[in-house]
Short mmCIF file of the C-alpha atoms (twelve columns), coordinates in Angstrom:
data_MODEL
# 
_entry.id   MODEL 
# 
loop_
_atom_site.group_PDB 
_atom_site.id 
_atom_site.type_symbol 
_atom_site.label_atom_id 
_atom_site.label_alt_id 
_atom_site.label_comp_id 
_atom_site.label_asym_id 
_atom_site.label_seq_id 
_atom_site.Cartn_x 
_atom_site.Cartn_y 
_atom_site.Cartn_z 
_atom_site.pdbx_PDB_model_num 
ATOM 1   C CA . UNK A 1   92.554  87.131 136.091 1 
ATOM 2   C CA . UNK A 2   92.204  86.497 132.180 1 
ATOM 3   C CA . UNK A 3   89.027  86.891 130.378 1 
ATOM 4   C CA . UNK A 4   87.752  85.870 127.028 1 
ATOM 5   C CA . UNK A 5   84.318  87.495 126.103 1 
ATOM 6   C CA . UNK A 6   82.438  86.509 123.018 1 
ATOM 7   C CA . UNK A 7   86.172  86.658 121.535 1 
ATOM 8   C CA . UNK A 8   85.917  86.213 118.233 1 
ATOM 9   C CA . UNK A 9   88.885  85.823 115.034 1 
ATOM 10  C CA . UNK A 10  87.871  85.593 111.861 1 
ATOM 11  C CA . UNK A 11  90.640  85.439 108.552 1 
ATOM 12  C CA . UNK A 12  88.234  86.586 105.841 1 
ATOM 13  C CA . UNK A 13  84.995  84.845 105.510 1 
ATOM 14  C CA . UNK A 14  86.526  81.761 107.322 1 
ATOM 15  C CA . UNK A 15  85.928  81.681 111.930 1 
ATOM 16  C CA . UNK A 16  88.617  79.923 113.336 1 
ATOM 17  C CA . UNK A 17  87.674  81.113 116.991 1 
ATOM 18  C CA . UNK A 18  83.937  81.831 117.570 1 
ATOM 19  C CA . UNK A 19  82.550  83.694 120.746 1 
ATOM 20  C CA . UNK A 20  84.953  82.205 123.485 1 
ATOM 21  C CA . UNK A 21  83.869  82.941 126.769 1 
ATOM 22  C CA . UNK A 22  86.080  81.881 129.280 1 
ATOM 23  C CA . UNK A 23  87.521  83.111 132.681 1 
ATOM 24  C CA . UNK A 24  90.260  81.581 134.306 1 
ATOM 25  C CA . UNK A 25  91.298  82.568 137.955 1 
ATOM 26  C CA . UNK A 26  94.379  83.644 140.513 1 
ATOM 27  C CA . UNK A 27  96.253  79.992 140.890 1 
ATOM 28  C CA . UNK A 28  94.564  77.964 138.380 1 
ATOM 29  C CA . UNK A 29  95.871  76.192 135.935 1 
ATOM 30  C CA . UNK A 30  93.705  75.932 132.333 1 
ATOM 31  C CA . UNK A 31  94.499  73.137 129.925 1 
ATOM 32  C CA . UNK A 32  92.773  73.789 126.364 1 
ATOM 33  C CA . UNK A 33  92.725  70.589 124.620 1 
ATOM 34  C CA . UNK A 34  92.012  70.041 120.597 1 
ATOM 35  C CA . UNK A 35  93.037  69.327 117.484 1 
ATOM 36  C CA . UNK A 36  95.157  71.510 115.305 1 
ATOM 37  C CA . UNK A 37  93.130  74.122 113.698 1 
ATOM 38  C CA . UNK A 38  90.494  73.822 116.558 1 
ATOM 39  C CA . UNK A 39  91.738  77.305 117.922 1 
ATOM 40  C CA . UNK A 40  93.812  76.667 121.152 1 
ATOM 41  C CA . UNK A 41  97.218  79.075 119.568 1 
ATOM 42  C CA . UNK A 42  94.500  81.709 118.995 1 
ATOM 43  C CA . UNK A 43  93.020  82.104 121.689 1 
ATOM 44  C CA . UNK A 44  96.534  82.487 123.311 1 
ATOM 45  C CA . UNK A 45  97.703  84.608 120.809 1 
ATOM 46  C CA . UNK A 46  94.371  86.773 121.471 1 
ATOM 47  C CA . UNK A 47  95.218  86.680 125.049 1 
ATOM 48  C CA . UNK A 48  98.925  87.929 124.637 1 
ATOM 49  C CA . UNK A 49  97.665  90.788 121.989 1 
ATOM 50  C CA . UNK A 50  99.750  89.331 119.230 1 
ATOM 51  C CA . UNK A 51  96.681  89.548 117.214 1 
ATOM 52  C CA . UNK A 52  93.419  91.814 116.833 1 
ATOM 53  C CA . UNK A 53  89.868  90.291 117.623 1 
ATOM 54  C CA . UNK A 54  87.376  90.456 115.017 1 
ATOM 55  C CA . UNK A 55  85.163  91.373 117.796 1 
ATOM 56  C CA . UNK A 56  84.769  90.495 121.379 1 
ATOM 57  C CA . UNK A 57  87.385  91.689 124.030 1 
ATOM 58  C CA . UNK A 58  90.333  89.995 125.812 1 
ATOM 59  C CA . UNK A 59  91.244  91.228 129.291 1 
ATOM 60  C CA . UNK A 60  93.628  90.573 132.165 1 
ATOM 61  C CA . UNK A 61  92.846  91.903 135.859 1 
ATOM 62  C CA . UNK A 62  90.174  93.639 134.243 1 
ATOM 63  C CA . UNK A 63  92.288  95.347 131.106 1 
ATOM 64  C CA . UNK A 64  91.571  95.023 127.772 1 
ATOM 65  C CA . UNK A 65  94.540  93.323 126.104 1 
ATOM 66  C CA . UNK A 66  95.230  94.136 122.417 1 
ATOM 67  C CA . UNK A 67  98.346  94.801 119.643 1 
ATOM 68  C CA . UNK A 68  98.065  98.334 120.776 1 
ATOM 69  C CA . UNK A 69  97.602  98.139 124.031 1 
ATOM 70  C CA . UNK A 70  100.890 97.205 125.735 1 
ATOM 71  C CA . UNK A 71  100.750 98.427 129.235 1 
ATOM 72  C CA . UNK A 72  97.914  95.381 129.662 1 
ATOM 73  C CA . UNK A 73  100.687 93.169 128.325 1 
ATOM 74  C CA . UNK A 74  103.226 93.857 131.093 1 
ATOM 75  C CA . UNK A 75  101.131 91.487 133.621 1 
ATOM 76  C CA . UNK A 76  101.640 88.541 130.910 1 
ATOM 77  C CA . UNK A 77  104.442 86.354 129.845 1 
ATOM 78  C CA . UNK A 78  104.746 83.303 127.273 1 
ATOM 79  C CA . UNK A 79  106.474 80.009 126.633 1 
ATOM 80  C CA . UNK A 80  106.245 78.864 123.542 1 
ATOM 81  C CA . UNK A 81  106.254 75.442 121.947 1 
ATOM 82  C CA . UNK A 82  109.964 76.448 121.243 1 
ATOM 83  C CA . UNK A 83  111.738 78.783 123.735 1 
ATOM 84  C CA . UNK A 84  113.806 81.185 121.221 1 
ATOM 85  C CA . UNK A 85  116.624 82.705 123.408 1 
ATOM 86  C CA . UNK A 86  119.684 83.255 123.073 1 
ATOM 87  C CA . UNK A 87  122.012 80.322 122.416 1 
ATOM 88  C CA . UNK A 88  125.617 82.039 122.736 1 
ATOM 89  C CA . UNK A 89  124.530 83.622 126.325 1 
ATOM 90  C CA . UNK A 90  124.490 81.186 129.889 1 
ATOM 91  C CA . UNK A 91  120.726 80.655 131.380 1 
ATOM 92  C CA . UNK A 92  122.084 83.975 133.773 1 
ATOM 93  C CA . UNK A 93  122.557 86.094 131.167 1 
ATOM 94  C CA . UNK A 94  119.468 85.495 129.456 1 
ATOM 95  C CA . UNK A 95  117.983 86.200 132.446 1 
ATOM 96  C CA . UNK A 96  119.659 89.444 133.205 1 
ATOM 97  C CA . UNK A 97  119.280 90.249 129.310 1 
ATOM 98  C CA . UNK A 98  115.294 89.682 129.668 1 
ATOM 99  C CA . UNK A 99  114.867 91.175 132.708 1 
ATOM 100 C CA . UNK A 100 116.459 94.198 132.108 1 
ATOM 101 C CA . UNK A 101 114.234 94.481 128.798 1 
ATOM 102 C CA . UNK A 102 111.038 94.373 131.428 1 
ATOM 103 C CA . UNK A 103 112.403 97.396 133.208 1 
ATOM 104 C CA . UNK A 104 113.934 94.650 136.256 1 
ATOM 105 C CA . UNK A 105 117.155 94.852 137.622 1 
ATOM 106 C CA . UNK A 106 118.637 91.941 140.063 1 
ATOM 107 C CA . UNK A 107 121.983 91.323 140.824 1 
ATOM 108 C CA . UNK A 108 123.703 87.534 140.085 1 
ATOM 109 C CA . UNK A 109 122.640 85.920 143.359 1 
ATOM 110 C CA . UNK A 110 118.916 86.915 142.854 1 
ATOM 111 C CA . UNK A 111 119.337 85.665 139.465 1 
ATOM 112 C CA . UNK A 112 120.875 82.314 140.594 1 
ATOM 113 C CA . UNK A 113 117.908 82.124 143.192 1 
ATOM 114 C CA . UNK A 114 115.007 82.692 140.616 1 
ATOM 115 C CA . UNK A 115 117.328 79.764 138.223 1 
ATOM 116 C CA . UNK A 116 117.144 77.913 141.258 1 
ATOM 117 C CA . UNK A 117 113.445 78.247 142.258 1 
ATOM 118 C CA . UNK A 118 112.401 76.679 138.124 1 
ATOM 119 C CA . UNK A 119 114.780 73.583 139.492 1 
ATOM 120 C CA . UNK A 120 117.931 74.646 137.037 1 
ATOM 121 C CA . UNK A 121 120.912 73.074 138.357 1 
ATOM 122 C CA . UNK A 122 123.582 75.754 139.291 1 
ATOM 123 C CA . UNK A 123 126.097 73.679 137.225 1 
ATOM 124 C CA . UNK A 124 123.954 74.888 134.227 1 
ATOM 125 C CA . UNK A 125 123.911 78.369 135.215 1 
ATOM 126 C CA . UNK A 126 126.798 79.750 132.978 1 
ATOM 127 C CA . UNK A 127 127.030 76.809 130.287 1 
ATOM 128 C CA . UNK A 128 125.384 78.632 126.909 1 
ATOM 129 C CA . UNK A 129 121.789 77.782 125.972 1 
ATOM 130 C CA . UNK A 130 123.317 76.674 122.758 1 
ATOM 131 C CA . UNK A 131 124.095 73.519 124.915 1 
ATOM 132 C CA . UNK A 132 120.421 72.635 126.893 1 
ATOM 133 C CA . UNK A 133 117.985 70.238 126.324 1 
ATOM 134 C CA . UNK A 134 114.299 71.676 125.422 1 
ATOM 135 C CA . UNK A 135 113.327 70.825 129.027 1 
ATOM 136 C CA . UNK A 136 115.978 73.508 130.521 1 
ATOM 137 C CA . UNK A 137 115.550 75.753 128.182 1 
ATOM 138 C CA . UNK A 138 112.005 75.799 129.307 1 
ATOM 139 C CA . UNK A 139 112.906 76.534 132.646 1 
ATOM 140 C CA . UNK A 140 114.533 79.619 131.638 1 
ATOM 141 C CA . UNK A 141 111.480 80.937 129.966 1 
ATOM 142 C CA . UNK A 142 109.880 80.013 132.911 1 
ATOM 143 C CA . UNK A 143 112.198 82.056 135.489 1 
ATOM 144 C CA . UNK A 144 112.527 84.694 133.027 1 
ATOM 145 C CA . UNK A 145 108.144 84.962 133.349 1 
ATOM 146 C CA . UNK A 146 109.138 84.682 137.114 1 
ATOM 147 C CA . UNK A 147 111.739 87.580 137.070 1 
ATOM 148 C CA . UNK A 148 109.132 89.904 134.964 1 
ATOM 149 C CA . UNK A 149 106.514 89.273 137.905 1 
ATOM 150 C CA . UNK A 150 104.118 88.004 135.245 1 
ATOM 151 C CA . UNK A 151 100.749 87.522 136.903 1 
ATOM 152 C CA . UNK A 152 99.719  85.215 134.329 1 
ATOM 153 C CA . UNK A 153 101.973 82.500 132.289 1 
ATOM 154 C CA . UNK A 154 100.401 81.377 128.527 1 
ATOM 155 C CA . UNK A 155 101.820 78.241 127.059 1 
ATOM 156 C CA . UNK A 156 101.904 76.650 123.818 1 
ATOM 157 C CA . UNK A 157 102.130 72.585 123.455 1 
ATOM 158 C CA . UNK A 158 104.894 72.863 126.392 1 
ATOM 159 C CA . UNK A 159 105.053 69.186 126.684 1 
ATOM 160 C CA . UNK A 160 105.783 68.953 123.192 1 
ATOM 161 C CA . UNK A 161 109.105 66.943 122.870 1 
ATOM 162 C CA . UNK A 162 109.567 66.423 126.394 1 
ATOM 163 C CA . UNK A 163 110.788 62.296 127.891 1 
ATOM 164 C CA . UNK A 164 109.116 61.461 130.684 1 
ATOM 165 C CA . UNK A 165 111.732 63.117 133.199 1 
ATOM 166 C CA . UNK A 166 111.646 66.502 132.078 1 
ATOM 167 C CA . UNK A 167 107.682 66.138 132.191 1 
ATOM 168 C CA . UNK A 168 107.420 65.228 134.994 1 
ATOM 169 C CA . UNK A 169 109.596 68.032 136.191 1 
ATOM 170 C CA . UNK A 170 107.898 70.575 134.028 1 
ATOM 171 C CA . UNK A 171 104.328 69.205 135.840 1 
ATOM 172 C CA . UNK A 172 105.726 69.904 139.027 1 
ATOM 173 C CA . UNK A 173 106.901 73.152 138.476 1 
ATOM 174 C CA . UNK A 174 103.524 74.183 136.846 1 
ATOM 175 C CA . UNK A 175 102.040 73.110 140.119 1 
ATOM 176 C CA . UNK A 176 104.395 75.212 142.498 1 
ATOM 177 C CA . UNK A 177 103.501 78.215 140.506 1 
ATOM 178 C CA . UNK A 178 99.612  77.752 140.399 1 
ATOM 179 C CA . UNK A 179 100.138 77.132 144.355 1 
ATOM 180 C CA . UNK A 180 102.349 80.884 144.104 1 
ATOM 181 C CA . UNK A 181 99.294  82.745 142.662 1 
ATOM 182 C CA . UNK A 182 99.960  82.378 139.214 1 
ATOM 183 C CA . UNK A 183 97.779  82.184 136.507 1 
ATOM 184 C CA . UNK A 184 98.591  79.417 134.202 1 
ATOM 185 C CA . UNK A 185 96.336  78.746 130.855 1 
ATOM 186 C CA . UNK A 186 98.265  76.458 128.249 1 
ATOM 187 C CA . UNK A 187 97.423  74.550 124.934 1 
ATOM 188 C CA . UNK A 188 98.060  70.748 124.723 1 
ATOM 189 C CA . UNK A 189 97.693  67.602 122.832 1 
ATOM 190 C CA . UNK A 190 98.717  65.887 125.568 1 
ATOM 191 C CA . UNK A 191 95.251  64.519 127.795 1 
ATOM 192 C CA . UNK A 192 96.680  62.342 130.186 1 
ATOM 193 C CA . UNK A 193 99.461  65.826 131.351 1 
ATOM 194 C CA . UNK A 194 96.565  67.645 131.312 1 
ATOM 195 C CA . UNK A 195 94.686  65.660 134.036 1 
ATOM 196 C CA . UNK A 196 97.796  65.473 136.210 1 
ATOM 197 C CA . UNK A 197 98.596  69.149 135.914 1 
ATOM 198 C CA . UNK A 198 95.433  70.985 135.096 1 
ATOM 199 C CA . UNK A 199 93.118  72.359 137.760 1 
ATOM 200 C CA . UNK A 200 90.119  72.632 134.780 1 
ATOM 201 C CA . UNK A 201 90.015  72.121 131.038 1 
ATOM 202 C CA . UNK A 202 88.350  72.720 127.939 1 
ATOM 203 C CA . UNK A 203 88.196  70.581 124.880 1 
ATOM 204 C CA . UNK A 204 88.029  72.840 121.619 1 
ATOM 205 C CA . UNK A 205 86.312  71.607 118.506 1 
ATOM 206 C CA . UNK A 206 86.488  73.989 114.956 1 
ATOM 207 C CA . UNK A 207 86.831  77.219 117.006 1 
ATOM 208 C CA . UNK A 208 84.259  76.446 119.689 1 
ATOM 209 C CA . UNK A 209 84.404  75.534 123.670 1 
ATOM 210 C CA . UNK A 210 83.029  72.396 123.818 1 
ATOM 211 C CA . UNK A 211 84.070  71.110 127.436 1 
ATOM 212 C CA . UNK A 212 85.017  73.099 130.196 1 
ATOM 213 C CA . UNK A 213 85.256  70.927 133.110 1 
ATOM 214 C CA . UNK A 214 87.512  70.456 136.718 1 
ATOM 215 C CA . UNK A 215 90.433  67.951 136.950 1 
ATOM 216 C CA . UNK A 216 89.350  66.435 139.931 1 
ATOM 217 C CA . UNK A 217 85.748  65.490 138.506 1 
ATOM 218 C CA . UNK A 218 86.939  63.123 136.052 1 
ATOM 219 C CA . UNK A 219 90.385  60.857 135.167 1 
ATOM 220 C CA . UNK A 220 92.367  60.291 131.933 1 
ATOM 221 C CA . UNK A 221 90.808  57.517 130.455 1 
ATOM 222 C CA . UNK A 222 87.264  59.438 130.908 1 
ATOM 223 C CA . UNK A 223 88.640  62.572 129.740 1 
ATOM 224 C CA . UNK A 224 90.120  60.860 126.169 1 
ATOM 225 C CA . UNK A 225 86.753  59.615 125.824 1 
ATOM 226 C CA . UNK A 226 85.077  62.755 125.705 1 
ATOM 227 C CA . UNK A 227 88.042  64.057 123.835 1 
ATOM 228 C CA . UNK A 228 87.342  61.322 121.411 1 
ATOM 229 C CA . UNK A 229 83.558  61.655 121.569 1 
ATOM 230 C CA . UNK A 230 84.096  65.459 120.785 1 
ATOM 231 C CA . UNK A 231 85.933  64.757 117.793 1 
ATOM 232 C CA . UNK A 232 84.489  62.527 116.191 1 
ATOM 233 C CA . UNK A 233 83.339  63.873 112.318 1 
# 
């Protein structure tokens, strides 16, 4: 579903992602783990064709994604660290707003059932944005990826922020979608999320792919060992 092949960024004489090769499939959900400046918001950005490869070539179901080439784009969607929407508008009208920009039209009750399906309450459903926590706002990203039929959902640091409530929510929902088909890859600080929610991840060091490795092959404690192990100078 997304590919990474010998992709490559460089910012002058300086490589701050080297020759990633990575493939992650229909339903999984890919945890990148690293230090800042170890190339995790790169490679997403890479991914999303925000930026152009040095060299190498980033792909989704088999298209190349770059800056200029948008119609790859339309199978991707992103949540960033912080979801910018807009803040005068309910969670519906976002919703309708966004989805109308991706060429989708649904009338208020599908809207209140894709609100419903990222576990928004339907009390929250025409309060402004303005008002949410970072956890619900997330949600709305996440139905408005939902609502766009994205076949694959990039994330940046989406724990970030979070108490342990809206966490655990936001692991659950991650979950449902992998189990839908969807194609999650997200960056993270946070190891012991990553075991709970990931189905594999890699550990990043200075550009590279270090680790790749499957959730269910190792636990947190062994997994911030080698994360510390990786790291070390």
């Amino acid at each position: 579903m997304l590919q990474a092949i010998d992709l490559t960024k460089k910012y002058n004489n300086n490589i701050v992602l080297n020759k990633l090769n990575l493939n992650v499939e229909k339903g999984e959900v890919f945890c990148l783990l690293g230090q800042n400046g170890a190339g995790k918001t790169t490679t997403i950005n890479l991914l999303l064709g925000f930026i152009q490869a040095s060299s190498g070539e980033a792909r989704i179901n088999g298209e190349s994604i770059s800056p200029k080439k948008n119609k790859a784009r339309k199978h991707l969607a992103y949540i960033p660290e912080v979801v910018t929407l807009y803040g005068n508008l309910s969670s519906l009208e976002n919703l309708d707003f966004f989805s109308r920009l991706a060429g989708f039209r649904y009338s208020k009750a599908e809207l209140e059932t894709i609100l419903g399906q990222v576990g928004l309450q339907p009390e929250a459903f025409h309060k402004q944005l303005g008002n949410y926590s970072k956890g619900m706002r997330q949600k709305v990203g996440i139905a408005i990826a939902l609502a766009k039929k994205a076949d694959a959902i990039l994330m940046d640091e989406p724990t970030s922020g979070l108490d342990p409530k809206a966490i655990n929510e936001f692991t659950s929902l991650v979950k449902d979608l992998g189990q839908q088909g969807k194609t999650i890859l997200m960056a993270s600080h946070d190891i012991f999320n990553a075991v709970e929610v990931s189905t594999r991840i890699g550990i990043m060091r200075k550009g590279n792919l270090i680790h790749s490795l499957n959730t269910m092959d190792i636990n947190a404690p062994e997994l911030q060992q080698l994360y510390m192990d990786t790291n070390k100078s």
